[in-house]
Each structure stands twice: as structure tokens, then as C-alpha cells.
N, C-alpha and C positions, 0 to 999 in steps of 0.2 A: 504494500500500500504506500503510496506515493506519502511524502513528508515537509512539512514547511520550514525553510531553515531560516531563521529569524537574524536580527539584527541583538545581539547580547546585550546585556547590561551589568559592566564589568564592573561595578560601585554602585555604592547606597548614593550618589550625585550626580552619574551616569544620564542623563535623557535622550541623548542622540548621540550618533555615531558615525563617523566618516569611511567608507569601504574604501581603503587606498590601492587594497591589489586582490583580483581573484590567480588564487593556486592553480584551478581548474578549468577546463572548458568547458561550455555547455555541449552535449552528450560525449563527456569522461564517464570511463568509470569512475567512485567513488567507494573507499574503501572509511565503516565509521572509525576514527580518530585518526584518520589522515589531515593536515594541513588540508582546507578548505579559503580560506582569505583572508585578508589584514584588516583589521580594522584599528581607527585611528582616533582616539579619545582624546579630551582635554588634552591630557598629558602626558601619553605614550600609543607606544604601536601594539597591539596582540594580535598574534596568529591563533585564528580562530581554527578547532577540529570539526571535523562531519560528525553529526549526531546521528548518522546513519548511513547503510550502505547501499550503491544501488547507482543509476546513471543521472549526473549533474542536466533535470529535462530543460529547466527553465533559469535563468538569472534574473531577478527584476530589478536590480538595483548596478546599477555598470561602477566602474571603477572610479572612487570620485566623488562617486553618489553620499549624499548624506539622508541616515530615515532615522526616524524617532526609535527607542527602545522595545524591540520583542513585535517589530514590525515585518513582514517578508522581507527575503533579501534574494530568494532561490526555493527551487524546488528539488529534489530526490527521489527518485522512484525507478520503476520499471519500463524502457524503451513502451511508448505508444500508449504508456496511459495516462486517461484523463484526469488531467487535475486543476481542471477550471473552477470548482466548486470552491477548493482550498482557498482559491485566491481571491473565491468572489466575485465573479465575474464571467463572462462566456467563455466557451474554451477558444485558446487562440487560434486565427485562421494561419493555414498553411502560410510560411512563408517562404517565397524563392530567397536563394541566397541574396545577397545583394554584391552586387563588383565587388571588388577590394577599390578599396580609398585610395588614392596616388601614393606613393609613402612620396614623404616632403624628397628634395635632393640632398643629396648624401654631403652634408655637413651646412648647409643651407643656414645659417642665424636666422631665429625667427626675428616676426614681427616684434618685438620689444623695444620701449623708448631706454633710452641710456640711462642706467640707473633705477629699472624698474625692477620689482620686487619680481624674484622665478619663483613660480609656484611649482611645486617638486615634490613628490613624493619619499618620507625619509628615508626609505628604501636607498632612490635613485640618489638621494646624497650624499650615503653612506658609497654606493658602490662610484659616484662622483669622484668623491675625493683618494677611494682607494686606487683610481686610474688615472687622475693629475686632468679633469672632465671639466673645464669652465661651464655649470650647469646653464649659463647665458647666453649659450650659443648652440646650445641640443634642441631641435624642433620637439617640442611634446605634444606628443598624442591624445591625452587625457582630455576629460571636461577642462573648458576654460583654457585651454595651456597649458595644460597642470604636465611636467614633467615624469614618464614612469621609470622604473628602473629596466625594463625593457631599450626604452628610448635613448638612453645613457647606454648599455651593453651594444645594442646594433649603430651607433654615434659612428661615422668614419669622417674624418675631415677631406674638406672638398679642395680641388685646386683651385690654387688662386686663380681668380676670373683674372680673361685678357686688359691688358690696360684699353680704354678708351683713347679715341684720339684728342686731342687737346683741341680747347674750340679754339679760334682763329683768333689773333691779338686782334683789339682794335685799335686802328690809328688813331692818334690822338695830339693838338699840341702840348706841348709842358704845361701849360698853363691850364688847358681845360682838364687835364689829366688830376695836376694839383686841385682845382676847383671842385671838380668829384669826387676826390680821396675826402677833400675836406668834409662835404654835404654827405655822403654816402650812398653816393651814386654810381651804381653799375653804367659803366661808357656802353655797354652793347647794350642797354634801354633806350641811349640818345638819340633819336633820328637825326641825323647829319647827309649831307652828298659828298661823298667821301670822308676826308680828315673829319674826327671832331674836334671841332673850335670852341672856344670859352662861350662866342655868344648861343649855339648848337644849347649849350646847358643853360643858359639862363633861357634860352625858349621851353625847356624843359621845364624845367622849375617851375616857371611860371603855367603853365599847362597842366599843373598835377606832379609831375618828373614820374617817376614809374612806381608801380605798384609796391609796396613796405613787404618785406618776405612774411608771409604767416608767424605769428607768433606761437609759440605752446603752448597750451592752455594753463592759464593763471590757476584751477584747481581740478584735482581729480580726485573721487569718489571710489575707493576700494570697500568691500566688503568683507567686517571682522572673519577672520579663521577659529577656528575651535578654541584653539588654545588661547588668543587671545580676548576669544567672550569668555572665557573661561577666568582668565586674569581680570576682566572689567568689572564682573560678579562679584569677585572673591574679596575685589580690593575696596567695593561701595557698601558693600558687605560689612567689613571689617572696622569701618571709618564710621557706618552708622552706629556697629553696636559696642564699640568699645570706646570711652571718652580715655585720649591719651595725652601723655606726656613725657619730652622727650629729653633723656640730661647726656649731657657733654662732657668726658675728662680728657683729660692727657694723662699720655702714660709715657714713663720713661722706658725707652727699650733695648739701652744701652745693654744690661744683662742679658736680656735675651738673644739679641744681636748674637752678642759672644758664644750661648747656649747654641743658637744654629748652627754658626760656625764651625763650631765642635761637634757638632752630629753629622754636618757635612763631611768634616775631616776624615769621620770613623763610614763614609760611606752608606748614610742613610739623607737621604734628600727629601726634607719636608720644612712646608710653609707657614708662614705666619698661622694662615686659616687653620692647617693642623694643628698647629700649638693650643691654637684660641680655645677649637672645642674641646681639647682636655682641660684647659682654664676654665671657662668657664663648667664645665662637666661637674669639674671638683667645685666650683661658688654653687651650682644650684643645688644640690647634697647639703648644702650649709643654710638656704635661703631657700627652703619648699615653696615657698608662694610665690616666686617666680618661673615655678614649672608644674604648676596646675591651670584647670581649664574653670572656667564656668559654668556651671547647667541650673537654669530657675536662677532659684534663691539656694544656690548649694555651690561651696566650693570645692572640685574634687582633686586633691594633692595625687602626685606622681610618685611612687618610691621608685624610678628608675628614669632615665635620661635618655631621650630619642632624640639627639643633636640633628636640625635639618641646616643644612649647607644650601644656599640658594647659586643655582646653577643657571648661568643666560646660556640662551639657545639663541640662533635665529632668528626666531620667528616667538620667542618668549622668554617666561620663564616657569623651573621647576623648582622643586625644593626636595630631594632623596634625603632620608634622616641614617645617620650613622646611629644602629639601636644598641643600646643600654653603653653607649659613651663613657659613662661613668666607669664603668669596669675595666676595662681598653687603656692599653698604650699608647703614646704618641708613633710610633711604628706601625701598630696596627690600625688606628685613626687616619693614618697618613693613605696608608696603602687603600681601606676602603672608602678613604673620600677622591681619590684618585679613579678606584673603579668607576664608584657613584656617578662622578662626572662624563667617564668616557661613556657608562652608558646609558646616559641621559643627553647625550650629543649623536647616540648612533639610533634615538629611538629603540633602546632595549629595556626603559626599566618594567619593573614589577609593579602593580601598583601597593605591593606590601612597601615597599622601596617609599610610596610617597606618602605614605597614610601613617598616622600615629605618634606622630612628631609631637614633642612636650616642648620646644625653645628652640628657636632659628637664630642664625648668625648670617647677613650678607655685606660682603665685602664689596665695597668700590675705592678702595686705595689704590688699587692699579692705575685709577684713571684721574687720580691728581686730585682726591675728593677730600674737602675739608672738615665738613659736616654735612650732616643728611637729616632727615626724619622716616626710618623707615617705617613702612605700614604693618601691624602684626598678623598675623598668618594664623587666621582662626581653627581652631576654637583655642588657640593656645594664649598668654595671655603677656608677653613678651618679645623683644627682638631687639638685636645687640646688632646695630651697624657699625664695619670696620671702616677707618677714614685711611689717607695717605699716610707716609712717615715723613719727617721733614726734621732736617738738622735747625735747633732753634737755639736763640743766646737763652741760658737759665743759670740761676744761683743755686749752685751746690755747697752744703758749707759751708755756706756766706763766702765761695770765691765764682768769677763768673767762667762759664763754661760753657760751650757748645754741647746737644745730647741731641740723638736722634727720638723725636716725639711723636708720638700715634696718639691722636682722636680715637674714642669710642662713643660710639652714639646708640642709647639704650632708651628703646619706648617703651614703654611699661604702660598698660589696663590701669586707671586711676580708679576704678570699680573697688580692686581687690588689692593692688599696691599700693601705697603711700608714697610718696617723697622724699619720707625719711628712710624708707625700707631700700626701695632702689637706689639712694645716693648711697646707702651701705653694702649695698651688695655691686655695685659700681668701685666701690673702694675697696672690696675684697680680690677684686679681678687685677685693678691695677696692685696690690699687694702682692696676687700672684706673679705677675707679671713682672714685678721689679726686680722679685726674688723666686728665680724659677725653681731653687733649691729646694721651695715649699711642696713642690708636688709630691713630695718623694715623701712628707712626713703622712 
């Protein structure tokens, strides 16, 4: 008996779902828990299995397609049987094939203005960047232009087309020549009888002179992606229901400096952001109510620490948590915030990977940032923004001295934290921090 295969709902927030790539063709066999298709949510890719065995009759949703949660997406069943019932509707009429589509020319750039956003399947990016693939210059196939990773695999670069011939100088004297450079005037718009002459432009000029070249359109209209309603949501969300507040310290991080340097030496290469989440890992262990959530009128404390690392994509962002942080190495922190990232840039996480986070940390010091206000990342009730480092004059001592100084920028739920509570659990971070010898007690 023929079977409906739906569109999943891989989360309790899940409402619709993107199909980026079918596995199969329509009449495959299909074997149940064979790869079946990708589907493409907020914020990862899953390879979806067949929930049954039998031949792929029908597809209703193409590659591309977005449909609501536990809606058709394909049918399964036995070669010649009817399953118009299933879907609600007549059974479909015979169709003749249809031609094949021209494929584009073999290396053809599409249509694209310079600088426009490629729509691409993470697939196609991942297998992009493992062949050195400018995805800006791959005709894609998909809805929209959406690049497959089909399109990127059969990609051949074209020869360079023959040069055109050059169009013909126009004559001109020096002076009307300068006169146009001046005005911006193309000389082959000037009607002249031969040479042109300065007064050839000013009859121009006066007459209109020629046509201004098209401009670009002063604005263009894109339509949010998944992941980015997904971020629009999260973030108006978050602003509505938590009244926050956001404190700023400097931290000396002369010690630590030295502390990397030395782990470097011994052949272990990890960053600030690793340090951070064992830092603060070991501050929220001391300070519970900055790693509990909200629910009602009930506060529910954490006995464990799900560090999320915020990770930019492309085309967003994500947040993977490093679980139970607390207990963890800086070695072992290091290595799986490293995984986290890579695969959450190739579209491989879990969504165990993004869910159950008790306290976020996102860094923009790479990009010269001073201070910030980040947004908290609900339902959790916190978030610890990293700023730049920056060599500053300071009194040590009572002598003056140069030290390398890092911003930390910590928003806190004014709900459930105080003022007084965060600026001390903010002073227990840079205490860490000054003195990394503390991790250890």
C-alpha cells in the first residue's frame, strides 16, 4: 500500500522546512532507512530516511521547495498504483516526458549583479570550497538560482570568449575631446560631419547631449531565508521578554597572554574563546543564577554548564553548546569548540548540538570591537560579549605601564539578576582571568 512521506518536524520550534536535495528519483527503488533527502531547518541540514520500502511514484515538493511541518513531500509505493486519494486530489494525468532543459554553457556566469548574495545549497558549499569553486560563477539549477551541489560537481570552466573588435576611435579636436572628458560625454553620441569640434558639443549639450547610462536600482527587495526569520524571531523575542542590562570591564590579560604562550610552546593551540569558557564555566559553578532559565513565576537553576559558543555562518548565525563545560579541560574545550565550528560551517550539526544551552559567550574582538550589547539567547538568562584587546597606558603599582586590555560585555535578565550580583560575578571572571593559576585550585 502506497505511503505518504511527509515533510519532518525535527524540534519542539520546527514549523516548516526547506527540501535542499532529493537522494532519489522519482521511480527509484527505495529501500526503508535509506537516505531519502535533505532537508534544511532554521539551523542545520538532516538527511532524512524512507519510512518505507517500495518505488519513489511521486515527488510533490522539488528541491528548494519549502512546506509546513508533517505536510506531503513524496509518495512510496508499488509501480502503477493509485495514490491520488493520499494526496487528495485526482489521480494525476499521464505525463509525457518533457525535453530536457538546455543545460546552461559549460562555465557560463550566471545572471548575477556584482556582489549579489549566491543562493546555494550547503551541500554545494561545502563540496565548493573542497574544489577551490567561486560558487558566483556556477549556473544553478534550482528554484530561484539557488545553486545544487550537483551544479558545483558537473561546473567545467568555459574558454575565454574571442576578444571583440574594438569600436573605431572617434576623431576629435583636443579641445572638444577635453570639453567631453570634462561634461561626461561619450564623443560617438556627438553628431558631427566628420572631426568633432568643441562647437559639434555645445550643439549637443544644448539639445539634451545623449542619453545618462541606466542607473542601478537605488533599492532591492530580497526575501528573508530560514535561518534568518529564524534569527528575527529569536532576537524580538528575547528583547520583548527579558528587561536587560548590560556592564562593561577591562581585564588585564597580560597573565594570560603568557599562559597561551606556554600552551602554545608545549604544542597545544587554543584561543582566547577557549580559555573564556573554562573561565567563565568555573564563575557560573560559583554564581547559579546566572545559568538558570525562567519559566512562570519559577526560577529553574542549572547544576551543570552547557557553554554555547556563537558561531557566524554566511548567511547567519548559530550557537553549538560545549555540554557540561564545567567538567572539561581547556584541551578538551578547545578541540570541541573547534569541531562545533567546523560543523556548523559545513551544515553538519545535531540539533542536540544546539538545544540546551544554560550561558552563551560571543566574541567580536577579531573585528576591532570595543563594546557591544549582546542580545540573550533564550530561554537562558545571560550572555558574556568578548571585545578586542588593545595595548592601553594603566597604573600598576602606582608606576605607569603599558598592558594588553580586553572589554567584556555581560547582559544579564534584570528579572532574576541584580546589579550587584552581575558586577560580582563580572569581577570573579576578571579575577580569573588575571590569575589563571586559579583554575587549577
Amino acid at each position: 500500500m502506497a505511503k505518504v512521506i511527509v515533510m519532518p518536524k525535527l524540534g519542539l520550534t520546527m514549523t516548516e522546512g526547506t527540501l535542499s536535495k532529493w537522494l532519489k528519483h522519482e521511480g527509484e527503488a527505495v529501500k526503508e532507512g535509506e537516505p531519502l533527502f535533505e532537508v534544511e531547518t532554521d539551523k542545520l541540514t538532516n538527511t532524512i530516511e524512507a519510512a518505507a520500502s517500495g518505488t519513489l511514484l511521486k515527488i510533490t515538493l522539488p528541491e528548494g521547495g519549502v512546506a509546513p511541518c508533517m505536510e506531503p513531500v513524496a509518495v512510496i509505493g508499488e509501480p502503477g498504483e493509485d495514490f491520488a486519494s493520499l494526496l487528495g486530489g485526482a489521480a494525476p494525468a499521464e505525463e509525457k516526458p518533457a525535453a530536457p532543459a538546455a543545460a546552461p554553457a559549460a562555465g557560463a556566469a550566471p545572471a548575477r549583479k556584482p556582489g549579489e548574495r549566491v543562493l546555494a545549497s550547503p551541500a554545494a558549499k561545502k563540496l565548493a570550497r573542497e574544489l577551490g569553486i567561486d560558487l558566483a560563477i556556477v549556473p544553478g539549477t534550482g528554484p530561484k538560482g539557488r545553486v545544487t551541489e550537483d551544479d558545483v560537481r558537473n561546473y567545467k570552466p568555459a574558454a575565454a570568449p574571442a576578444a571583440e573588435p574594438a569600436e573605431p576611435k572617434v576623431k576629435a579636436s583636443p579641445l572638444a575631446a577635453k570639453v567631453a572628458a570634462d561634461i561626461g560625454l561619450e564623443l560617438k553620441n556627438v553628431p558631427a560631419k566628420g572631426r568633432v569640434m568643441a562647437a559639434d558639443i555645445l550643439a549637443a549639450v544644448q539639445k539634451g547631449g545623449s542619453a545618462p547610462a541606466e542607473e542601478a536600482p537605488r533599492e532591492e527587495t530580497v526575501p528573508m531565508n530560514g535561518m534568518r526569520k529564524a534569527i528575527a524571531r529569536n532576537m524580538q523575542n528575547s528583547h520583548m521578554t527579558s528587561p536587560t542590562v548590560t556592564f562593561n570591564l577591562g581585564i588585564d590579560m597580560t597573565e594570560l597572554k603568557r599562559v597561551r604562550e606556554q600552551l602554545k610552546a608545549a604544542d597545544l593551540k587554543v584561543s582566547y574563546t577557549d580559555i573564556l569558557v573554562k573561565v567563565v564555566a568555573k564563575a557560573l559553578t560559583e554564581f547559579p543564577v546566572l545559568n538558570c532559565s525562567v519559566a512562570d513565576d519559577k526560577i529553574v537553576y542549572k547544576h551543570y554548564v552547557n557553554m554555547g559558543v556563537a558561531v557566524a555562518l554566511d548567511n547567519g548565525l548559530v550557537v553549538p553548546n560545549v555540554r557540561d563545560a564545567d567538567k572539561k579541560g581547556i584541551a578538551e574545550i578547545s578541540a570541541e569548540v573547534k569541531e562545533l565550528a567546523k560543523k556548523a560551517r559545513e551544515g553538519g550539526l545535531g540539533m542536540d548540538a544546539l538545544t540546551g544551552g544554560t550561558f552563551t559567550i560571543t566574541n567580536l574582538g577579531m573585528y576591532g570591537i570595543e563594546s557591544f550589547s549582546p542580545i540573550i539567547n533564550q530561554p537562558e538568562v545571560a550572555i558574556l560579549g568578548v571585545n578586542t584587546m588593545q595595548d592601553k597606558v594603566v597604573v600598576v603599582d602606582g608606576e605607569i605601564c603599558v598592558r594588553p586590555i580586553m572589554n567584556l560585555s555581560l547582559t544579564a535578565d534584570h528579572r532574576v539578576i541584580d546589579g550587584s550580583t552581575a558586577a560580582q560575578f563580572l569581577q570573579r571572571v576578571k579575577t580569573l582571568m588575571e590569575n589563571p593559576a586559579l583554575l587549577l585550585a
